[in-house]
C-alpha positions as CSV (number, residue, x, y, z in Angstrom):
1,X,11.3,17.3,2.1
2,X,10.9,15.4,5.6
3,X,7.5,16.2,7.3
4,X,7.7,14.6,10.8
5,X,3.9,12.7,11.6
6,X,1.9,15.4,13.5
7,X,-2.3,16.2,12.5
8,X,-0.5,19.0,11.0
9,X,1.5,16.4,8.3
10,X,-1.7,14.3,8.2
11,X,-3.5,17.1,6.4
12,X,-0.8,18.1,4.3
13,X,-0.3,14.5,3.2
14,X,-3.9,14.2,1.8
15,X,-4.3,17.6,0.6
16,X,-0.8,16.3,-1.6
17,X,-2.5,13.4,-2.5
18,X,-5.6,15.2,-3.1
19,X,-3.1,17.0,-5.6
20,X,-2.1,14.1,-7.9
21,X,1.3,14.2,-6.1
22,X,3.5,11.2,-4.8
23,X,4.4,10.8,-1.0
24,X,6.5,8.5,0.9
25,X,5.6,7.0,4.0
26,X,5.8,4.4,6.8
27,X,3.6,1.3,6.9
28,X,4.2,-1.4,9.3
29,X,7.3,-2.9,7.0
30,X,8.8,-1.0,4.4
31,X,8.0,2.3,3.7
32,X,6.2,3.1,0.7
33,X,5.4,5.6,-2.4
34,X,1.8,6.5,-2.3
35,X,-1.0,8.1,-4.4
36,X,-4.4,8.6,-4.5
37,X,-5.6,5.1,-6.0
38,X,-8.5,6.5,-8.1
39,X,-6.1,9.1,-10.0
40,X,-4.7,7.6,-13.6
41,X,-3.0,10.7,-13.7
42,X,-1.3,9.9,-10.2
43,X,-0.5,6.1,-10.9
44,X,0.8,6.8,-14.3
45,X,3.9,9.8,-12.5
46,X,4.4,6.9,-9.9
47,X,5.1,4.0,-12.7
48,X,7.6,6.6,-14.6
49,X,9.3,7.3,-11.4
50,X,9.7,3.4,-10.8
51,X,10.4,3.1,-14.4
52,X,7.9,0.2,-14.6
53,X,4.1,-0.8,-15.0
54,X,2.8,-3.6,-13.4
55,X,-0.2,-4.0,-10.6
56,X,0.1,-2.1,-7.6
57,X,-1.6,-2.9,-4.5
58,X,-3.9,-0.9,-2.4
59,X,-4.5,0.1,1.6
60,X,-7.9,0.3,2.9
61,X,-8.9,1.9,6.2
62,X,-10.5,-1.4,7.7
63,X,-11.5,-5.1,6.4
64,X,-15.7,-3.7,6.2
65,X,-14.0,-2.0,3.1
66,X,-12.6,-5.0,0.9
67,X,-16.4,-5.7,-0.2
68,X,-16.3,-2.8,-2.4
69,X,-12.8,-3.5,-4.1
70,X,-12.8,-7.6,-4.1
71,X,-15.3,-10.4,-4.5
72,X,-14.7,-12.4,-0.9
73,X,-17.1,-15.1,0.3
74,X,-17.6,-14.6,4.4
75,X,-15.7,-17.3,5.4
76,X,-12.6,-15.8,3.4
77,X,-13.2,-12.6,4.9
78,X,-13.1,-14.1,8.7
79,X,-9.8,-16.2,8.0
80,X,-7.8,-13.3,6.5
81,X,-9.6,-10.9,9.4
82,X,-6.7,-12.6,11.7
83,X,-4.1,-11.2,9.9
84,X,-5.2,-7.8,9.3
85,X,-4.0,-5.3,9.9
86,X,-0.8,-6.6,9.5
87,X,2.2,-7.4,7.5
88,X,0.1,-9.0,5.0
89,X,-1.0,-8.4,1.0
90,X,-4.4,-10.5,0.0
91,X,-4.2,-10.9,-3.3
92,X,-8.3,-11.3,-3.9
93,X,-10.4,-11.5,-7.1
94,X,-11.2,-7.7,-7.9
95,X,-14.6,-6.0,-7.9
96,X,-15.7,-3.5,-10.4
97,X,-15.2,0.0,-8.3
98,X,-13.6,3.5,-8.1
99,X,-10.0,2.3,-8.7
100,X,-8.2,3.5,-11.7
101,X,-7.6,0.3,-13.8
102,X,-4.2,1.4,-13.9
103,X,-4.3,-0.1,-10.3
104,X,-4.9,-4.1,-11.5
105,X,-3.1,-3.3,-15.4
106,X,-5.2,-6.1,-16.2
107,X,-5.3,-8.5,-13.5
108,X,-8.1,-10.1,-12.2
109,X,-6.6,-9.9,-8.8
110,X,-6.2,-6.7,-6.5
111,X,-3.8,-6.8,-4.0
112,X,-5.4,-5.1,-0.2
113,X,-3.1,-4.7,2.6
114,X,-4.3,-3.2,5.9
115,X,-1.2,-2.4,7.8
116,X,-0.3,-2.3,11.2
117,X,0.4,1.8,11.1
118,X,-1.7,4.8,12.2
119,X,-0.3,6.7,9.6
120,X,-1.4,5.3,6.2
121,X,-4.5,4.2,7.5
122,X,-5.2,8.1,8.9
123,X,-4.3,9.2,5.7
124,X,-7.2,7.2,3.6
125,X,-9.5,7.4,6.5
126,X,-9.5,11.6,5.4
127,X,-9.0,10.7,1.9
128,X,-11.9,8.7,1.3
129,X,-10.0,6.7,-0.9
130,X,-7.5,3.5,-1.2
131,X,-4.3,4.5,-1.5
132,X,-1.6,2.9,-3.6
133,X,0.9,1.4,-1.9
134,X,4.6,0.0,-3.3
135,X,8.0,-0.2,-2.3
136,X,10.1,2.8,-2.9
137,X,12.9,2.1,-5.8
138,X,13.4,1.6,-9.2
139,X,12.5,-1.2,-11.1
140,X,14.7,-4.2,-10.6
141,X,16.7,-2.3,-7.4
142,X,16.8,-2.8,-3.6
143,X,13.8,-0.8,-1.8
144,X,15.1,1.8,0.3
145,X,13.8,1.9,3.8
146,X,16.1,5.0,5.2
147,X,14.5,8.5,4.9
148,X,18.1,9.5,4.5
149,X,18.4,7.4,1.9
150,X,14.7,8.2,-0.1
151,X,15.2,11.6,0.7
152,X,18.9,11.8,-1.4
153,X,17.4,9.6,-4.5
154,X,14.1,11.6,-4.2
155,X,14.2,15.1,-3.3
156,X,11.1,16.2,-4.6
157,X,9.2,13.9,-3.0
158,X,7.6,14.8,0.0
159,X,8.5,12.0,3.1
160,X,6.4,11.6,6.1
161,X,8.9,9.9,8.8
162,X,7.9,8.0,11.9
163,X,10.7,8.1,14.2
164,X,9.7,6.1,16.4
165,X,9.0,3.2,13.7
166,X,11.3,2.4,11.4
167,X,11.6,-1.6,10.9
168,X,14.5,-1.3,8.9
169,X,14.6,-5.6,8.8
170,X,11.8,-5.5,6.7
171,X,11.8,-7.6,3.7
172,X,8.0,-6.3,3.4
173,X,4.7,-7.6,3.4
174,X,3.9,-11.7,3.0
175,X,1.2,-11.5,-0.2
176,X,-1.2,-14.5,-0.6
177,X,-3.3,-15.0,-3.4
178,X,-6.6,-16.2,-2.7
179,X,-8.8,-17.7,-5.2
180,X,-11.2,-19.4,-4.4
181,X,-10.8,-22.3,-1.9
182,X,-7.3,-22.5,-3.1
183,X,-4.6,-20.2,-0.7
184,X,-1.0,-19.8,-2.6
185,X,1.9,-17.9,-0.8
186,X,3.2,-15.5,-3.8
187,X,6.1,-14.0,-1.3
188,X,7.4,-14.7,2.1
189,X,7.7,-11.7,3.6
190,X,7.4,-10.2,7.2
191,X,4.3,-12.0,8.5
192,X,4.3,-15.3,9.1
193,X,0.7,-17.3,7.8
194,X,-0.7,-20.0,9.6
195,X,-3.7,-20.4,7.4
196,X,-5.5,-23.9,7.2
C-alpha cells in the first residue's frame, strides 16, 4: 500500500514499526526497507524477505546520538559532522547499546547514516529508536528505487512515497569505515568525501 508523507503517515509509520512490521521509505538516495532496530523479531522478517543475513546499518536522528551506538573520539566526530546528514554510511567501532545484535551479526563495526530527508529522521525522532536502514531487493539483485516497482514485488509492504523526492540516479550512500586514525572508502556511492 502507498501512503503519501503527511503527519498523518508519520504516525502510522511508527505505530507499524512500533508493530514489528517492515516499511519502505525515501532517504536522501535510495529508498529503503526499515524496522525498528532494537526488535530481533523485526530484523530477522526483514533478512527472510531479503533472503540474506549480514550487518545492516542504522539511521539516527542527529550526530549528539552516535555516542550511544559507536565509540568515536571528538575529533572523528567533528570531521564526519561535515558530511552529515548526507549521503553518507560511517562505518564506526560499535558501542554496547539497545540495538538488537542481529543489527552488527557479529561485526565490530556499526554502520550510522544520518540522511539528508525529513522523513526517516521524523520517523526515529517519534520512535525513540534507530531504525534499520537497507536497500530494498533481494539478495544479489538490483535495488529498486520506483514505488511502482517496490509496490508490484512487495505488496504487503506498506510504502511511504515522497513525490517530490525521488533521486532515482542513486547508486546509494558512499560508506567509510573509520577505525581509528585510519579512513578506508568501503563503496563509492552518492556523496563525494573529501576527508584529509
Amino acid at each position: 500500500m502507498i501512503n503519501p508523507i503527511n503527519e498523518r503517515s508519520i504516525k502510522f509509520a511508527v505505530d507499524t514499526l512500533k508493530k514489528g512490521e517492515i516499511i519502505a521509505y525515501p532517504t536522501d538516495t535510495l529508498y529503503g526497507f526499515g524496522v525498528d532496530a532494537t526488535n530481533d523479531e523485526a530484523i530477522n522478517k526483514l533478512n527472510q524477505l531479503k533472503g540474506r543475513t549480514q550487518p545492516l546499518s542504522i539511521i539516527i536522528a542527529d550526530l549528539s546520538e552516535i555516542e550511544k551506538y559507536a565509540k568515536i573520539s571528538k575529533k572523528t566526530l567533528e570531521k564526519i559532522n561535515q558530511y552529515l546528514p548526507g549521503p553518507f554510511t560511517f562505518l564506526i567501532k560499535k558501542r554496547k547499546s539497545i540495538l538488537s545484535e542481529l543489527v552488527t551479526y557479529g561485526s565490530e563495526f556499526i554502520g550510522i547514516r544520518i540522511p539528508y530527508h525529513k522523513f526517516p529522521l521524523k520517523l526515529v525522532d517519534r520512535l525513540k529508536k534507530p531504525l534499520i536502514t537497507t536497500s530494498i531487493n533481494k539478495n544479489g539483485h538490483a535495488p529498486l528505487n520506483k514505488v511502482e516497482d517496490i509496490e508490484n514485488n512487495y505488496p504487503k509492504i506498506n510504502i511511504f512515497e515522497d513525490k517530490n523526492y525521488n533521486n532515482k540516479s542513486s547508486i546509494g550512500s558512499t560508506i567509510i569505515k573509520i577505525d581509528e586514525n585510519n579512513i578506508k572508502l568501503i563503496r563509492k556511492g552518492d556523496g563525494i568525501l573529501n576527508y584529509e
